[in-house]
C-alpha positions, 0 to 999 in steps of 0.5 A, a space after each residue: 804130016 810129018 815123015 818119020 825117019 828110019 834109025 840108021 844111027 849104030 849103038 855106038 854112034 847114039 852113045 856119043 851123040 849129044 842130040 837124038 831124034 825121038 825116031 832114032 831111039 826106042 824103048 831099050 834106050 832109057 840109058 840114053 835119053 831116058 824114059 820118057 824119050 826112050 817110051 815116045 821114040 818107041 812109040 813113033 817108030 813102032 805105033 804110029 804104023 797102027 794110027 797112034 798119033 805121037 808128036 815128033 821132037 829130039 832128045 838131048 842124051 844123057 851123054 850131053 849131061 854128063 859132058 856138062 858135069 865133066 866138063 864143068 868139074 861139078 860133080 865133086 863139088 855136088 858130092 861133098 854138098 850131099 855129104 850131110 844129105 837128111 831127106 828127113 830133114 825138110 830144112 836140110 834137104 830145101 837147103 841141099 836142094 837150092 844150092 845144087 840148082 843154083 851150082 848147075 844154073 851158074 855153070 854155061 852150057 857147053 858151046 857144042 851142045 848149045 849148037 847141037 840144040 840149036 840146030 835140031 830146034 831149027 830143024 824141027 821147026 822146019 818140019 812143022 812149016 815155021 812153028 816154033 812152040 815146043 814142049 821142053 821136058 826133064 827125062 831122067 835115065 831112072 824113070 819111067 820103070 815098071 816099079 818107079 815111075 818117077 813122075 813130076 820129079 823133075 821140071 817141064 816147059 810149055 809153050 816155048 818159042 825161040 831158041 833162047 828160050 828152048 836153051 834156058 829150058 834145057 838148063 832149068 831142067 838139068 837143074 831140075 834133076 835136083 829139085 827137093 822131091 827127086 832127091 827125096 824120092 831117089 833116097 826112097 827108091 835107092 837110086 844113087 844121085 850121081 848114077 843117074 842122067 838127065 836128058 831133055 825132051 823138046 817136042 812140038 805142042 800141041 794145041 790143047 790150049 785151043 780143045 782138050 787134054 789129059 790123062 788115061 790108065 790103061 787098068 783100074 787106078 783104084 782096085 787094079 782091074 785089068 779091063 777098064 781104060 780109065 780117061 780123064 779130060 779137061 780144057 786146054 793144056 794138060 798140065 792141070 789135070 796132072 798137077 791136080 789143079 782141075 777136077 776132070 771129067 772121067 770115062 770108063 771104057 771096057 777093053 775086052 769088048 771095045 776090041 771086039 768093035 762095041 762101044 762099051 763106055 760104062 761110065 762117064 762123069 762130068 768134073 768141074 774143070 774150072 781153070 783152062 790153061 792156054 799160051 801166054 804172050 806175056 812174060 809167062 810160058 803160059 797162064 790159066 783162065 776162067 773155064 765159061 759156065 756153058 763148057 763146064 757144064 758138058 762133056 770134054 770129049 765125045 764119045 768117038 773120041 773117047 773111044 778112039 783114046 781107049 783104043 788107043 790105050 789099048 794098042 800101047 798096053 798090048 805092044 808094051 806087055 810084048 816088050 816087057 814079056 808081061 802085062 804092062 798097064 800104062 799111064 798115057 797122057 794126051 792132047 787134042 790140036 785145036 787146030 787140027 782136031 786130032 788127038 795125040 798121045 805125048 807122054 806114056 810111062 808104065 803103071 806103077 802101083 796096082 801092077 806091082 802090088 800081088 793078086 794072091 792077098 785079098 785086103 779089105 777095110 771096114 768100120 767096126 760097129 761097137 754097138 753091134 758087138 764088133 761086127 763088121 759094117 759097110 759104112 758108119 751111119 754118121 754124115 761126113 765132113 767133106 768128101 771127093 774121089 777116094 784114092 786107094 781103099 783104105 781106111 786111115 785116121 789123125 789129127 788134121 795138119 792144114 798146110 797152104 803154103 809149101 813155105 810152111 812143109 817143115 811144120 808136117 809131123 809123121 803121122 799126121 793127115 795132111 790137107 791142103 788146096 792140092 799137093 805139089 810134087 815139091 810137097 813129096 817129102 812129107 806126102 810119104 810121111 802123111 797118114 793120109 792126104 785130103 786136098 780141095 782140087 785134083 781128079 784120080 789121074 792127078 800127080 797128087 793122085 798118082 804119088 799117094 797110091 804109089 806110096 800108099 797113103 790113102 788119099 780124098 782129092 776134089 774136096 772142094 771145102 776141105 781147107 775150110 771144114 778140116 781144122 788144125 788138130 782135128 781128129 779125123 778119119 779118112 774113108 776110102 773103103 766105101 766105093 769111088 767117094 772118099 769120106 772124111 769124119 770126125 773122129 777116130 772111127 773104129 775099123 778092121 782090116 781084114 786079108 784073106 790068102 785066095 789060094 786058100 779059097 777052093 772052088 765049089 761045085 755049086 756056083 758062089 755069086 755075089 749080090 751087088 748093087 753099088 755100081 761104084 763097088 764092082 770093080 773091086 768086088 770082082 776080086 773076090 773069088 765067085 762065078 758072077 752075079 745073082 742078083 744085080 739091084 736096079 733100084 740102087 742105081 735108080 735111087 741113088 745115081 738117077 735120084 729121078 722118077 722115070 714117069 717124071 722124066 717121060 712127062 717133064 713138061 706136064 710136072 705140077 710142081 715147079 721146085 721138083 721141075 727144076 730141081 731135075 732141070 738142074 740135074 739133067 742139064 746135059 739132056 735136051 732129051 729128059 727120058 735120055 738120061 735115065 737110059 744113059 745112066 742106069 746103062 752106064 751102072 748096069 753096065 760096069 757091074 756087067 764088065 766087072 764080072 764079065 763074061 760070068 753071067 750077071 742076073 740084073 733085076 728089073 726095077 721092084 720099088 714098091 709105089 711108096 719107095 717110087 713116090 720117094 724119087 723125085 717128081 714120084 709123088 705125082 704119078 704114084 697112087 697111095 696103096 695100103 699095102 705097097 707090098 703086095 700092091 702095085 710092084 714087079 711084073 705088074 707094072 711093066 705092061 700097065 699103061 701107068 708104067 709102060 713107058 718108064 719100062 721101055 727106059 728100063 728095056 733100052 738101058 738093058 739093050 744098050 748093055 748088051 747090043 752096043 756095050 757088047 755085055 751079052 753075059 747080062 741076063 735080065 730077071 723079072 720079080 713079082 710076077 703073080 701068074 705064067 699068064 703075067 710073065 707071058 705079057 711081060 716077055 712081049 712087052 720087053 720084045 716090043 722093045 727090043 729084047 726078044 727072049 732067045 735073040 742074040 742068046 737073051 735068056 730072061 730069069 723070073 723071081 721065086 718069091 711069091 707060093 705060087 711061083 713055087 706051086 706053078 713053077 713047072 708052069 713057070 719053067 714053060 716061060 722064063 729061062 731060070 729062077 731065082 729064089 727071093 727068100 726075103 719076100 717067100 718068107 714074108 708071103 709063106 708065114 704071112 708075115 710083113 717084113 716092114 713090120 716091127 711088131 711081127 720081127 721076132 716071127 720072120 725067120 728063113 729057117 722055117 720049116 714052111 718056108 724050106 719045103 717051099 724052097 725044096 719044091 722050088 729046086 726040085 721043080 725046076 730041076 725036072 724041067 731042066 732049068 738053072 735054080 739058085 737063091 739070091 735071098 738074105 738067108 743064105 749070108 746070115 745063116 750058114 745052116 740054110 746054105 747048107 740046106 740048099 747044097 743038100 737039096 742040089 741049088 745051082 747057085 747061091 748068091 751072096 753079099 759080097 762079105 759073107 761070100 768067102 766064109 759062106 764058099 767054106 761052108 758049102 765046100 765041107 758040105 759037097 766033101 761030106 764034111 759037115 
């Protein structure tokens, strides 16, 4: 353990010291060590008090730099080398850029400041028992800002072991603050070349070469949500997850409920982390190695330790919004001693792209469907190219410039879509010139992920094969609209853009709720002005992230079929325990779409595929039975105390419960759909209390469908059972004109208007309203038609629950009906 010193230096004494300890020096002091010394020096003195854990290092001053500069006489000859500076210019800036580093690393360092690090690297051995590996880091006095981050623009050093090596370092990095991209981003941001300093930052490793590293947000790098710590991990020493060599592993923890002493990891993927980066005891500071199948194949981290680095996040949040007197999300970055096991925190910086960017424009992207009369679609309906993790929500379009050597950046033409095998900070220059950046390698926390958002380019990165499916010249259309996977197509696609002022939308009486089923949507969907969730599809999650039949999962060693056997072997690598999995990942979707919203109320739908669509998940084929009918067969209630399905509804009941009880998410209310008779939902409830989830315990309200007649006929019968309705106008429709809906034949018949169909729609609300119990809709009617909503304002629903694109036009409607204006 190493003592942290009071700071007992005077303001005047710091300004004249060429070195400073990072526990003499807070946040106030960038001007003189720079932001990321000033941010480390910050957190030693204030945080380590609260368990942070901040490795201890000094700092040379921006006083050292300048003494160097003077006293060499260099600054002149620097001026009149940028005299003809063209940052637009490739050649012209590599050019301006060599000859500046070349000047500084023929220059010697002072002898005073030679001496002054050598006694403070001497030192800080001392304190750490004879270890002599450091991390060397540039530190501009201009970094670090609330809305330039400066990040990766100048060099850093790992794994440096004697002081001649520390002092060849510190000269590599004040060369550094002349690398091409400083002086390319400084020209963007206005910064004046000679106004700024560099310091130095030299810091004792930590041993991530021998465990894990990484990166973590404190908010939503993408949609700019404030309650999520997004944690990115991978094996050995950081530098790959920030350069974008490796795809991490990522994690989502919800702040708002960790802080109340829950455990609300609400999603955790596995990357591919192929390279570890470790000490090299050769030539080289350090090297990367092959990451072995086995430690590929799990989790970096555990979820105490994930939780432990989200609470983390969340202490430096809280103590950096005090000192800037507003929010201040922060990009941290970390790293677990393999030695020790203890996890550190080595760098923190704020967040620059979503916290500067203004709440009251709400700006969405979509395809545009010629053949549909230039209405707006969620996707188009052709297969992408390549894809990987969207960076921004944008939609972009151009012609494919592949570029795989940096030699080769002065080929980059403005407005093109640059792909490549990852984006080096060097490539910045033309990065804001690219119409959009599509790479093989990188995960969202990457320096390539970080640079894009903030120059707003919409980016794809973790590709895998974009280098060899993208060709030179190629048009293409890059998607980042469509949820967490970003998608490249042929050609230039039509799309939209749509912005909408929220201060124009105004707040109803009847409560405006959101249909969501893509977990990876929520996020950003909760941006949009509403009250909570109606309905919350656990068939998406089921289908499209779990992929697997619950009963297959239950019964994995009695599967008939050896292909569906491995294939789900293949998928459920990670899970001795089958049946784990689906709990983990339907907990995991119900439980960010829970956080998105929360604490409005999510209405969450129990599973309510029919045996057809079930037999369609894999392994479905062996426990489905082949029904006539499957709309009107074997669905909803009817399955959950049925010995064929009692135990695939047990997985649906523990994802529920891990949700509410250890996500701490109690705004999740479950609802039961296609339940026959109040005598069904009686058995239902007593299944779901059988595990775990006792109606009216830690306040558990549970909602039933309104969809079948007799649910209408019954339904002061119903309201003895459940604790709300909510009207399914899809099946009521169907099962009131006697109409299938799966059928083209009688399409043209199905229409929600129909006047049976709204006085069983007018009974349901008045029923329920006589015994006291919430009504809403969460149908299709009421987003495609703007009379139904009307219709139901008028009859006095509770809630009407929208896809999310019809909610602003449809919120419009209903407040002209509740001001008597339509």
């Amino acid at each position: 353990m190493v003592t942290v010193a009071k700071n007992t230096l005077s303001q005047a004494a710091k300004e004249r010291s060429l070195i400073l300890w990072f526990h003499e020096v807070g946040i106030t002091d960038i001007p003189l060590v720079g932001g990321k010394n000033a941010s480390l020096g910050e957190m030693i003195q204030q945080l380590t008090p609260q368990g942070v854990n901040v490795p201890q290092g000094f700092a040379t001053t921006a006083y050292a730099y300048r003494y160097f500069i003077e006293s060499a006489g260099l600054e002149a000859k620097l001026r009149q080398l940028f005299a003809d500076l063209d940052v637009d210019d490739v050649k012209n800036l590599q050019a301006r850029g060599k000859k500046a580093r070349s000047l500084l690393m023929h220059t010697p360092f002072p002898v005073e400041l030679r001496q002054a690090i050598t006694a403070a690297y001497e030192s800080l051995c001392d304190q750490y028992h004879g270890d002599t590996d450091v991390a060397v880091r540039s530190s501009a006095t201009a970094e670090d800002l609330p809305d330039a981050s400066f990040a990766g623009q100048q060099e850093s050093y790992l794994n440096v072991v004697s002081i001649e090596s520390v002092l060849a370092a510190c000269h590599r990095c004040f060369a550094s603050l002349f690398t091409d991209r400083a002086i390319s981003y400084r020209h963007a941001k206005g910064f004046d070349h000679f106004s700024i300093a560099l310091a130095v930052g030299v810091q004792k490793m930590v041993r991530s070469d021998l465990a894990s590293s990484g990166v973590m947000f404190s908010i939503d790098t993408e949609t700019g949500f404030k309650d999520t710590a997004l944690i990115t991990a991978a094996y050995g020493l950081g530098e790959n997850v920030v350069q974008g060599t490796v795809n991490p592993d990522e994690y989502y923890v919800f702040k708002p409920t960790l802080k109340a002493g829950y455990r609300p990891i609400i999603d955790k993927k596995l990357g591919s982390k192929q390279w570890k980066m470790v000490y090299d005891d050769g030539s080289k500071f350090t090297k990367n190695i092959p990451v072995a199948v086995s430690e590929k194949n799990k989790y970096t981290l555990t979820d105490d330790e994930i939780l432990q680095l989200a609470n983390w996040a969340c202490v430096i949040e809280e103590h950096y919004s005090r000192v800037h007197k507003t929010y201040s999300p922060m990009d941290i970055e970390w790293a677990k001693d393999g030695i020790t096991n203890q996890l550190f925190v080595v760098q923190a910086r704020p967040e620059t792209v979503q916290s500067q960017k203004q709440e009251h424009v709400l700006r969405s992207y979509r395809f545009v469907s010629k053949d549909a009369g230039d209405e707006l679609t969620q996707s188009p309906s052709l297969h992408p190219l390549v894809s990987g993790r969207a960076v921004g929500t944008a939609i972009s379009q151009g012609k494919v410039r592949l570029i795989l050597d940096p030699r080769n950046l002065d080929q980059f033409q403005a407005g093109e879509v640059l792909v490549t095998e990852r984006t080096d900070p060097d490539w910045e220059p033309i990065m804001k010139r690219a119409r959009a950046i599509v790479t093989n390698s990188g995960g969202r926390t990457c320096h390539a992920a970080i640079i894009a958002r903030e120059l707003g380019v919409p980016a794809i990165v973790g590709c895998g094969n974009a280098t060899e499916i993208l060709k030179f010249g190629q048009e293409v259309t890059i998607s980042c609209a469509e949820g967490e996977e970003g998608k490249v197509y042929a050609g230039l696609l039509p799309f939209a853009v749509q912005e909408v002022r929220l201060e124009n939308i105004p707040r109803t009486r009847t409560q405006i709720l959101m249909n969501v089923g893509n977990p990876q949507e929520a996020l950003s969907l909760s941006a949009i002005p509403n009250d909570g969730v109606g309905l919350a599809r656990t068939e998406f999650i089921i289908a499209n992230q779990i992929q697997i039949h619950p009963m297959a999962l239950i019964k994995y060693h009695q599967l008939e079929d050896d292909f569906v056997k491995t294939k789900i072997a293949e998928i459920t690598a990670l899970y001795e325990d089958k049946p784990q999995y689906f709990v983990d990942k339907l907990a995991q979707g119900i439980g960010t779409i829970a956080a998105a919203f929360y604490p409005k109320s999510v209405i969450v739908r129990m599973s309510d595929f029919k045996s057809n669509e079930y037999a369609n998940l894999l392994g479905g084929q062996q426990f489905e039975p082949d029904e006539e009918n499957p709309m009107l067969g074997w669905r909803g209630a009817a399955r959950y105390y049925d010995p064929g399905y009692q135990a695939a509804f047990a997985l649906e009941c523990q994802a529920i419960k891990r949700v509410r009880e250890e996500m701490g998410l109690t705004n999740v209310i479950p609802m039961i759909p296609f339940c026959r008779t109040p005598e069904e939902g009686h058995l239902v409830l007593a299944e779901m209390a059988k595990n775990g989830l006792e109606q009216g315990v830690n306040h558990l309200q549970v909602y039933v469908m309104c969809e079948l007649p007799n649910n209408v006929i019954m339904a002061e019968e119903f309201a003895e059972v459940f604790d709300g309705f909510s009207i399914g106008s899809n099946d009521l429709t169907q099962l009131t004109l006697g109409i299938d809906r799966d059928s083209a034949l009688v399409a043209r018949l199905f229409d929600e208007r129909s006047q049976g169909v709204k006085r069983m729609v007018k009974m349901a609300i008045a029923a329920a309203k006589k015994r006291h119990r919430k009504i809403g809709i969460c149908g299709q009617a009421p987003s495609d038609y703007p009379e139904f909503a009307k219709f139901l304002v008028e009859q006095g629903i509770d809630s009407i629950s929208l896809n999310p694109d019809a909610v602003l036009k449809t919120t419009l409607v209903v407040a002209k009906v509740e001001n008597g204006e339509e």
